[in-house]
N, CA, C and O atoms as a GROMACS GRO file, in nm:
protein
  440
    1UNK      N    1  -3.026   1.319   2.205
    1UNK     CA    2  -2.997   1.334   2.064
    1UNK      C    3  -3.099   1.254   1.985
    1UNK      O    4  -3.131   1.143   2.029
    2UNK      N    5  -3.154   1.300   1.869
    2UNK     CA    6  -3.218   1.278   1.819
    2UNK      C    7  -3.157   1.153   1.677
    2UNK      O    8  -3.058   1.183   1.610
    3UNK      N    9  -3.212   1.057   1.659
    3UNK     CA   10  -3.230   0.979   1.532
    3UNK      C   11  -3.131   1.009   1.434
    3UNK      O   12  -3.018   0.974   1.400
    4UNK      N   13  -3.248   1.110   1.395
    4UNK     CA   14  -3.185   1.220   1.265
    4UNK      C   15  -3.117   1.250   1.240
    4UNK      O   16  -3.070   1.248   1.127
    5UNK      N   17  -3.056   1.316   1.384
    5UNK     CA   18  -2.923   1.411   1.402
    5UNK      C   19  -2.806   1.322   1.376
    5UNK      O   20  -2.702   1.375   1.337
    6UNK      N   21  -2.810   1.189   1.394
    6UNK     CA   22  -2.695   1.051   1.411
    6UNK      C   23  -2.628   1.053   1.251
    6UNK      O   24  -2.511   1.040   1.215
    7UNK      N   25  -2.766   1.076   1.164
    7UNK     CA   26  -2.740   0.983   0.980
    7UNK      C   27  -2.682   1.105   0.941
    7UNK      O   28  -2.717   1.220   0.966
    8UNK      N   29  -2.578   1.056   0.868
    8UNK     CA   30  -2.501   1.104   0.791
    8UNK      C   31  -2.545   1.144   0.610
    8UNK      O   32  -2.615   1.055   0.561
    9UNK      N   33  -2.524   1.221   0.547
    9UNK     CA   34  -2.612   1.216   0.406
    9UNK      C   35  -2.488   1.173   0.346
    9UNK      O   36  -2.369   1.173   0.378
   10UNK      N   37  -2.586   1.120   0.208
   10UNK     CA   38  -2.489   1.054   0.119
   10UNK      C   39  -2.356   1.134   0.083
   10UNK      O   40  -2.255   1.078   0.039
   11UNK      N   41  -2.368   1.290   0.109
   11UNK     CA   42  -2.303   1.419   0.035
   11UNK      C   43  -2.203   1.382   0.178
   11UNK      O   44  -2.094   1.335   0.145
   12UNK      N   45  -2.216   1.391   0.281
   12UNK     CA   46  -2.138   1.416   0.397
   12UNK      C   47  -2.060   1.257   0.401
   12UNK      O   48  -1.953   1.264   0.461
   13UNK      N   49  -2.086   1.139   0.359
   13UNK     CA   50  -2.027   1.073   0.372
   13UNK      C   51  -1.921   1.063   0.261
   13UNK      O   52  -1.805   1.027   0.281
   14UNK      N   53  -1.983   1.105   0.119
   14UNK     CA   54  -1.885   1.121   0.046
   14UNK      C   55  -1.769   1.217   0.029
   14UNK      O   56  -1.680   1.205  -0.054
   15UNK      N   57  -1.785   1.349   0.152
   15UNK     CA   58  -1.711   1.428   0.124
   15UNK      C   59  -1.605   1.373   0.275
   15UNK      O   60  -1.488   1.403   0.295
   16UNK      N   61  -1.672   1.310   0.339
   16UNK     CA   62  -1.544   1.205   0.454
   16UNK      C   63  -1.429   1.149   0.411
   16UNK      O   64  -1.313   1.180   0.438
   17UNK      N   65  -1.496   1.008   0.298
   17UNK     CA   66  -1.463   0.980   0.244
   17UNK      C   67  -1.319   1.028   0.131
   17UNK      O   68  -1.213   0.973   0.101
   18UNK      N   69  -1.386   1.158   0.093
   18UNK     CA   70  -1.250   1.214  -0.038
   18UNK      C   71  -1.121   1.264   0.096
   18UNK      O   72  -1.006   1.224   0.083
   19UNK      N   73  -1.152   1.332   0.191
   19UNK     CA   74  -1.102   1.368   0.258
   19UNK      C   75  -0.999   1.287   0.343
   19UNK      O   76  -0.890   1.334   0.376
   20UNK      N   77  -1.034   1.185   0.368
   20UNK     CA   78  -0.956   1.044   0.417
   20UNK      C   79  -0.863   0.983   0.299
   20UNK      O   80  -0.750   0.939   0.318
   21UNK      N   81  -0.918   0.986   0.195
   21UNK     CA   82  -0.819   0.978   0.035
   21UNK      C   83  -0.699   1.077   0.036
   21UNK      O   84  -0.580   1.050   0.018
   22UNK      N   85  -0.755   1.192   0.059
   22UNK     CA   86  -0.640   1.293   0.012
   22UNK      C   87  -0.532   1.301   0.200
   22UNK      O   88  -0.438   1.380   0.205
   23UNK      N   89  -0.550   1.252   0.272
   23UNK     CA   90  -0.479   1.220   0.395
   23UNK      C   91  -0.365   1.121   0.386
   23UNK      O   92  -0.250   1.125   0.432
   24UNK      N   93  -0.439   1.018   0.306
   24UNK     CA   94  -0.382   0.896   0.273
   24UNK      C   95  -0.293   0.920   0.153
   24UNK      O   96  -0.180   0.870   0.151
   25UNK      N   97  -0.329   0.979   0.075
   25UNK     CA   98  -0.222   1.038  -0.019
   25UNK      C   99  -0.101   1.153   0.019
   25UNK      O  100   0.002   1.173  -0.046
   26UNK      N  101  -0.135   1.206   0.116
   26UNK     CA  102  -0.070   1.262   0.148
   26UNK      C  103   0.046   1.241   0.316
   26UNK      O  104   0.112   1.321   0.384
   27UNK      N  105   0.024   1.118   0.322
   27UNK     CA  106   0.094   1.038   0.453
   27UNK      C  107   0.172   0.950   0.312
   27UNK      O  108   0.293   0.925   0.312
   28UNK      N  109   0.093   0.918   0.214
   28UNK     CA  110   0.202   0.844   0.131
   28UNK      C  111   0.310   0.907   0.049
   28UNK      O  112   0.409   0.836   0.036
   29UNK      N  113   0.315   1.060  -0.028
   29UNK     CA  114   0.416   1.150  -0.030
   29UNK      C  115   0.497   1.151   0.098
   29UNK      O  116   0.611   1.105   0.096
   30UNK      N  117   0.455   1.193   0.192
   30UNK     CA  118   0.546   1.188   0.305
   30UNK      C  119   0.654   1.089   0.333
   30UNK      O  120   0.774   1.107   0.351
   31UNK      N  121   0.584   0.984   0.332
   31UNK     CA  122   0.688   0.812   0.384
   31UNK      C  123   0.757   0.749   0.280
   31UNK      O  124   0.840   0.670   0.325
   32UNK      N  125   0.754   0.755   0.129
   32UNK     CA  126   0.751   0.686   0.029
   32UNK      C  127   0.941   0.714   0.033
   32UNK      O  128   1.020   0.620   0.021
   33UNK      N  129   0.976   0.827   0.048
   33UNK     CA  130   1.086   0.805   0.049
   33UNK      C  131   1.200   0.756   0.140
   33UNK      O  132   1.322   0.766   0.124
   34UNK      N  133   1.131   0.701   0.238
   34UNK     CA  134   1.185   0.568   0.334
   34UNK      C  135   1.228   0.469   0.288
   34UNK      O  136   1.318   0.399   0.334
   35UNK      N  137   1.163   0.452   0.187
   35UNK     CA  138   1.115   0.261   0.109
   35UNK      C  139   1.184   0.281   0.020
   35UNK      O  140   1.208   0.388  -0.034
   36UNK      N  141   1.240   0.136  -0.014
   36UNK     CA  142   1.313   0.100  -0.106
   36UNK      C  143   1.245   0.059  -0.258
   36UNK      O  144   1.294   0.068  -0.370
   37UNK      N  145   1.087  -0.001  -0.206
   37UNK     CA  146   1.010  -0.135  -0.288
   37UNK      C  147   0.883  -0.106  -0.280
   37UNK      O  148   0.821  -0.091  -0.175
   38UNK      N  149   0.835  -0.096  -0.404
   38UNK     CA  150   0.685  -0.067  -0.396
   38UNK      C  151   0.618  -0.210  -0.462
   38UNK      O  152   0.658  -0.266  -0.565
   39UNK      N  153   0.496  -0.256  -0.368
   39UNK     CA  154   0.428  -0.407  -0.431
   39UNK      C  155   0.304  -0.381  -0.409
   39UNK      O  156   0.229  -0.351  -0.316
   40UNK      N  157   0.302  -0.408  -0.557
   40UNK     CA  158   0.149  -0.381  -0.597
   40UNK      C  159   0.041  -0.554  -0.598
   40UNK      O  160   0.059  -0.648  -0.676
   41UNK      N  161  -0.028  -0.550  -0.525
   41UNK     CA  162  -0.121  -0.670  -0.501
   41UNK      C  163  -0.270  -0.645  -0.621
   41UNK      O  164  -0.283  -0.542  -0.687
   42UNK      N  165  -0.385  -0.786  -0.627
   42UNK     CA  166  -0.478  -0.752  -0.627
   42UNK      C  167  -0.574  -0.666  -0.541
   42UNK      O  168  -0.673  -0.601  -0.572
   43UNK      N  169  -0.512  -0.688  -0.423
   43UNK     CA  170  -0.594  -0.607  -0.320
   43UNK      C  171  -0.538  -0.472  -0.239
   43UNK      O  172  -0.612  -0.385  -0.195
   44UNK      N  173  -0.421  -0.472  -0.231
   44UNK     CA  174  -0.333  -0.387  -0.165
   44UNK      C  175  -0.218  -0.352  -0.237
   44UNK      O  176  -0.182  -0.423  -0.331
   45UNK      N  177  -0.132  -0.215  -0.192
   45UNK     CA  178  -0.049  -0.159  -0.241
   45UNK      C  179   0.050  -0.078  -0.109
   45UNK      O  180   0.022   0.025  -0.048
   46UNK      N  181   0.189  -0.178  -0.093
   46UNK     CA  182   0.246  -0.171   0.015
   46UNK      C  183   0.414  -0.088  -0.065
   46UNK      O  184   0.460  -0.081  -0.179
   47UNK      N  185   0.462  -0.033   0.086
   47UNK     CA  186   0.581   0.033   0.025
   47UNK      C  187   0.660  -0.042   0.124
   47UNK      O  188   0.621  -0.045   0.241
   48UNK      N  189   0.773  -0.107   0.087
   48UNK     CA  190   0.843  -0.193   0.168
   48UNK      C  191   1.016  -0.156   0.177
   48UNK      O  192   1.071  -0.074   0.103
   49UNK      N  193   1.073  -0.220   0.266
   49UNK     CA  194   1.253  -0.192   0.240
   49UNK      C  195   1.271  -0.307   0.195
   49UNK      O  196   1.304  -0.314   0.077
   50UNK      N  197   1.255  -0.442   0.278
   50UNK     CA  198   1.257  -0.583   0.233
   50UNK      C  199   1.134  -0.685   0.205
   50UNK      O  200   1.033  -0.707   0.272
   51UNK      N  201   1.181  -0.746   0.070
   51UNK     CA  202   1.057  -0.805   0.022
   51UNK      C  203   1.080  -0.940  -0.081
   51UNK      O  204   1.142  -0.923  -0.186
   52UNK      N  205   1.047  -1.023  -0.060
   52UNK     CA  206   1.067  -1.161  -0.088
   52UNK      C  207   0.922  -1.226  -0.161
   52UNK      O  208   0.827  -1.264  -0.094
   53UNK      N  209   0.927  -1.230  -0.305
   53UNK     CA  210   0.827  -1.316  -0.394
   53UNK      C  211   0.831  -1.468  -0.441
   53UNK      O  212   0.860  -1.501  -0.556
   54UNK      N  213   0.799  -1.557  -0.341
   54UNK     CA  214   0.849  -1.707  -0.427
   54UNK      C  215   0.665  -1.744  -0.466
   54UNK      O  216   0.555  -1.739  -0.412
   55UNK      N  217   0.747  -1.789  -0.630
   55UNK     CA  218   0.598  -1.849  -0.665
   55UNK      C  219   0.592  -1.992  -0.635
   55UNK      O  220   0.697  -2.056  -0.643
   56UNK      N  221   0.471  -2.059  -0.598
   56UNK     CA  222   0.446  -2.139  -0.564
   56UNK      C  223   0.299  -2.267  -0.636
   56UNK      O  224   0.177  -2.256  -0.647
   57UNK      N  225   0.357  -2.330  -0.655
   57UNK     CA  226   0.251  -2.420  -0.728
   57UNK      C  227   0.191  -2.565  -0.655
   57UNK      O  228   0.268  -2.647  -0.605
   58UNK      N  229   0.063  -2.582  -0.656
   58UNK     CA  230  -0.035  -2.686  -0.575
   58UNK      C  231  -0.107  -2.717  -0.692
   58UNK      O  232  -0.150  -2.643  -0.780
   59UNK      N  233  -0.113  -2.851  -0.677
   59UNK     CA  234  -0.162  -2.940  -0.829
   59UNK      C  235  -0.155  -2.843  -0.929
   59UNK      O  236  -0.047  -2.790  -0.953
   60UNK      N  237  -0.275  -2.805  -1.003
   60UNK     CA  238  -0.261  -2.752  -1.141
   60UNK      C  239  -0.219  -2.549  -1.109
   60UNK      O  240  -0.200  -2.460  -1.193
   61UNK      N  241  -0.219  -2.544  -0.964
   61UNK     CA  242  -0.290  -2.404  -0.946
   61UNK      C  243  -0.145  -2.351  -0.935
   61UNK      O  244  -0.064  -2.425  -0.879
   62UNK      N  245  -0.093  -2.200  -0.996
   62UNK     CA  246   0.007  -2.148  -0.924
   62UNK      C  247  -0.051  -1.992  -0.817
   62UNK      O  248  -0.155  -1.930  -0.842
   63UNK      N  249   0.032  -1.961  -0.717
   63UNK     CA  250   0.034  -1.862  -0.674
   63UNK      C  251   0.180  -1.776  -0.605
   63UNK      O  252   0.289  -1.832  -0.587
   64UNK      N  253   0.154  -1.647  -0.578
   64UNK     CA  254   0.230  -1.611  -0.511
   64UNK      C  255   0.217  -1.592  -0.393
   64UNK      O  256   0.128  -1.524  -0.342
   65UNK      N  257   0.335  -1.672  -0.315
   65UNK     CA  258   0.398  -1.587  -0.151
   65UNK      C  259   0.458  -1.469  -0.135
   65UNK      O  260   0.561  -1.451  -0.201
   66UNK      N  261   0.429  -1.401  -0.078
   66UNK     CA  262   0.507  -1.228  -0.105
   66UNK      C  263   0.514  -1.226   0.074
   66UNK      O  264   0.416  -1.242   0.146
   67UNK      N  265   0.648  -1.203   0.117
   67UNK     CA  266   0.682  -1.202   0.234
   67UNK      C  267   0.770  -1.030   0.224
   67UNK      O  268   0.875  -0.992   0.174
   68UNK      N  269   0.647  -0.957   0.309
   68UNK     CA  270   0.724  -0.767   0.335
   68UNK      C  271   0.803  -0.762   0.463
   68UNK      O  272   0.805  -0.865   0.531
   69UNK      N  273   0.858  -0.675   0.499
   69UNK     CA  274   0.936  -0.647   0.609
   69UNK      C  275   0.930  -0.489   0.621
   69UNK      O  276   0.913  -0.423   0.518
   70UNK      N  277   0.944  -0.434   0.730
   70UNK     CA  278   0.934  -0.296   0.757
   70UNK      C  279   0.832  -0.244   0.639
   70UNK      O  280   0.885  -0.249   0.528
   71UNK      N  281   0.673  -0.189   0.641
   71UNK     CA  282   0.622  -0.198   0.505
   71UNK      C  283   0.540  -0.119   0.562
   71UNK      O  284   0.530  -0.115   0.685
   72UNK      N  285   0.458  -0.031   0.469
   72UNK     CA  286   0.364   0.073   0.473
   72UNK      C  287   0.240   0.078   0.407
   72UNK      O  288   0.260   0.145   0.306
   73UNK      N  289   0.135   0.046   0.411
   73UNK     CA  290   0.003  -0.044   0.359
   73UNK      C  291  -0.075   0.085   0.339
   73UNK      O  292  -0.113   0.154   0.434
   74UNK      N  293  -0.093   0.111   0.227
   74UNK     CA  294  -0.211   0.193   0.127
   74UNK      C  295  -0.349   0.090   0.159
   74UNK      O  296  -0.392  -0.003   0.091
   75UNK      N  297  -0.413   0.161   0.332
   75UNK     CA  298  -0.542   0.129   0.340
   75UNK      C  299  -0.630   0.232   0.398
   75UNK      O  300  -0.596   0.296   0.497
   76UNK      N  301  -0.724   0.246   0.346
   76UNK     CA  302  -0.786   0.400   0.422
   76UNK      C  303  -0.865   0.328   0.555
   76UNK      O  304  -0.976   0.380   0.555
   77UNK      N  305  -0.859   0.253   0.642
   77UNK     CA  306  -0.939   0.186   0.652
   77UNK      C  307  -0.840   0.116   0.813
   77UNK      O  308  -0.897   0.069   0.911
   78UNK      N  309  -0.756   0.123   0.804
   78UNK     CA  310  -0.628   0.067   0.905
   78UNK      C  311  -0.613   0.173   0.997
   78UNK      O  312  -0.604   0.288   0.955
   79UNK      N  313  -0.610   0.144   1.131
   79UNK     CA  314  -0.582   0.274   1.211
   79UNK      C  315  -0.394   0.292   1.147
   79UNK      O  316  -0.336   0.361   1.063
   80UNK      N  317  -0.370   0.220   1.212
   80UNK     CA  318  -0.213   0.233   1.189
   80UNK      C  319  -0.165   0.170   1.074
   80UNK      O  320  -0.191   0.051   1.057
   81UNK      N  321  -0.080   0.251   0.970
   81UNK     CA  322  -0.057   0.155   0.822
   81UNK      C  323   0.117   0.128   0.802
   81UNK      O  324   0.166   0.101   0.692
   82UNK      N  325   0.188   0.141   0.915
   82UNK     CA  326   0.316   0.058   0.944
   82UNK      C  327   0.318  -0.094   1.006
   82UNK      O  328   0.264  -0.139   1.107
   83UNK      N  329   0.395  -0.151   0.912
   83UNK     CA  330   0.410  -0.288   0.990
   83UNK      C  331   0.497  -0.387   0.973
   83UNK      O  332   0.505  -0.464   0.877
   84UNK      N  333   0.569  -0.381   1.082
   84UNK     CA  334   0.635  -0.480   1.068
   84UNK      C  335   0.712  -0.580   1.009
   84UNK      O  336   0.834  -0.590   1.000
   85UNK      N  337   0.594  -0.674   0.960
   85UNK     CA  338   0.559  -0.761   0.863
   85UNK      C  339   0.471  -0.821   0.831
   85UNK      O  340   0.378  -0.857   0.903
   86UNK      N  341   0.490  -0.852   0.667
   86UNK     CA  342   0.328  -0.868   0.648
   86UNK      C  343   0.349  -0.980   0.577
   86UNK      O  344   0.467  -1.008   0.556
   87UNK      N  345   0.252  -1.065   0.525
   87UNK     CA  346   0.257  -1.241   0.434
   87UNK      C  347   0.119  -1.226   0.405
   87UNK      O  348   0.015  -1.212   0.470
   88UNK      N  349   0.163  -1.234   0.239
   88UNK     CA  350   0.057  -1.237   0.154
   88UNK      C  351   0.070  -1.315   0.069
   88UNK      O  352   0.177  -1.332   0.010
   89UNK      N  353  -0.050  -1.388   0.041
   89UNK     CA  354  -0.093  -1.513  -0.069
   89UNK      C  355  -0.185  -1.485  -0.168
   89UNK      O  356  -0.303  -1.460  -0.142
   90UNK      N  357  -0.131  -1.486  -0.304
   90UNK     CA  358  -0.219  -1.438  -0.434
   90UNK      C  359  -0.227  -1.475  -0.518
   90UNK      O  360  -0.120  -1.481  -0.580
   91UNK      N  361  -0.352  -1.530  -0.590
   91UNK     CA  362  -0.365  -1.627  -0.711
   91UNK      C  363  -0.324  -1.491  -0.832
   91UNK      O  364  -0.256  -1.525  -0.929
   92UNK      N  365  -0.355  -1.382  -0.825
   92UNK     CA  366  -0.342  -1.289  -0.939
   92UNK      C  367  -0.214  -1.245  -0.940
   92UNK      O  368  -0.124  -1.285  -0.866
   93UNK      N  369  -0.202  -1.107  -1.080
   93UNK     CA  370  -0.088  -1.046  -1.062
   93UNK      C  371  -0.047  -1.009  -0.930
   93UNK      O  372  -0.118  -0.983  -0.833
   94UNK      N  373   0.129  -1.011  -0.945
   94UNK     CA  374   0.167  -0.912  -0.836
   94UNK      C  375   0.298  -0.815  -0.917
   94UNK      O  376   0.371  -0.861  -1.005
   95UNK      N  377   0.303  -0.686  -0.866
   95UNK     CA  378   0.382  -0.600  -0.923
   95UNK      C  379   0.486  -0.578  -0.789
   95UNK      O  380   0.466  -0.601  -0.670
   96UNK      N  381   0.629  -0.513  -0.873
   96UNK     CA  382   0.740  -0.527  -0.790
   96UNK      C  383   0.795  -0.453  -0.862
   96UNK      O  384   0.827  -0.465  -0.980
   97UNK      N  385   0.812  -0.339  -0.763
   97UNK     CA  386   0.916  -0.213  -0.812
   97UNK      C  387   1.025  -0.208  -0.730
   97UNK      O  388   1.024  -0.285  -0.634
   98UNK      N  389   1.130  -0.128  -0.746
   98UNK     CA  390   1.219  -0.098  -0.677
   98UNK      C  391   1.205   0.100  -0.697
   98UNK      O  392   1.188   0.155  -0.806
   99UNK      N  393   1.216   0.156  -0.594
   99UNK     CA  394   1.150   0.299  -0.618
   99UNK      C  395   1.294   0.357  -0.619
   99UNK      O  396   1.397   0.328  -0.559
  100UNK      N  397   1.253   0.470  -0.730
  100UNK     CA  398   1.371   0.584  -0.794
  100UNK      C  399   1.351   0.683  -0.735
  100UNK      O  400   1.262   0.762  -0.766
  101UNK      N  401   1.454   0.702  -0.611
  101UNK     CA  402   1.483   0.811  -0.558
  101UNK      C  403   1.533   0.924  -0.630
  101UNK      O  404   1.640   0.897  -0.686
  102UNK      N  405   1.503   1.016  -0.644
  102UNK     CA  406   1.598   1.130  -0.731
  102UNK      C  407   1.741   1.181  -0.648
  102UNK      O  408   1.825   1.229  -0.724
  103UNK      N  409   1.771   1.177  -0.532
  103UNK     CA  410   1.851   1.203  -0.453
  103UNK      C  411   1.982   1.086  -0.472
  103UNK      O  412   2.099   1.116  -0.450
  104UNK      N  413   1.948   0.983  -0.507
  104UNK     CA  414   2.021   0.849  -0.504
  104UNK      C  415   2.069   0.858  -0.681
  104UNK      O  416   2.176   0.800  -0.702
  105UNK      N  417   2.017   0.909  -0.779
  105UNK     CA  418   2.082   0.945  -0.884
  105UNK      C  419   2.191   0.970  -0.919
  105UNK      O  420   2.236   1.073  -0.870
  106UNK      N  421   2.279   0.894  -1.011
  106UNK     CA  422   2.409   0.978  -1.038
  106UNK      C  423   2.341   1.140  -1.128
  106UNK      O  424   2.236   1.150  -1.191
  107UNK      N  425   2.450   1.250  -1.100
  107UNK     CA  426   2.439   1.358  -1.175
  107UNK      C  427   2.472   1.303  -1.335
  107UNK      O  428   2.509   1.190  -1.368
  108UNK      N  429   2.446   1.413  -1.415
  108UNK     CA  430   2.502   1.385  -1.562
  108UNK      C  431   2.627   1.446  -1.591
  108UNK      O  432   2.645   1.565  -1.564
  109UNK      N  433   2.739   1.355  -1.658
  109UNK     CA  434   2.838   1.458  -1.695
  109UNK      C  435   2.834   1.600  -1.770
  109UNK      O  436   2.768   1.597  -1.874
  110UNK      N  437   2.878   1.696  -1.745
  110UNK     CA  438   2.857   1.766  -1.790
  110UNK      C  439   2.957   1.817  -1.927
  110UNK      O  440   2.928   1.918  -1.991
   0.00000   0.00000   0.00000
């Protein structure tokens, strides 16, 4: 095999790339309605059942501890994106949802 034949073009890596996006988006429709808790990081964006935020402060500095349990990690990049558990430490925002099932809805009176 030749050199040549190995490199990838910018066009072929970018069209890998979208393709691994729309996988990943579409493994996350799939699972999302497992999870109870969606936490949004500076760096990551996990779907969790159990999830624990204590903020924490060292001399002048604060941060957050974010402790997941059973959790599902938005990474294109992870062979496997279930885990366990995960412990994360973050000087920035962190976001904390609790996810709205439509199934778990009361109906409306009618």
């Amino acid at each position: 095999m030749l050199y040549s034949e190995v490199i990838m073009s910018a066009e072929d890596l970018e069209q890998y790339e979208t393709e691994q996006e729309l996988s990943l988006y579409r493994e996350y429709k799939d699972v999302v309605g497992i999870f109870k808790y969606a936490v949004e990081t500076d760096r990551r964006f996990y779907l969790c059942n159990n999830v624990e935020v204590k903020v924490r402060t060292e001399a002048a500095d604060v941060y957050y501890d974010i402790t997941m349990w059973d959790a599902w990690v938005w990474d294109l990049y992870r062979p496997t994106r279930f885990v366990k558990y995960a412990h994360v430490l973050t000087f920035r925002d962190v976001s904390l949802e609790e996810i709205a099932h439509a199934e778990l809805q009361v109906p409306a009176d009618k």
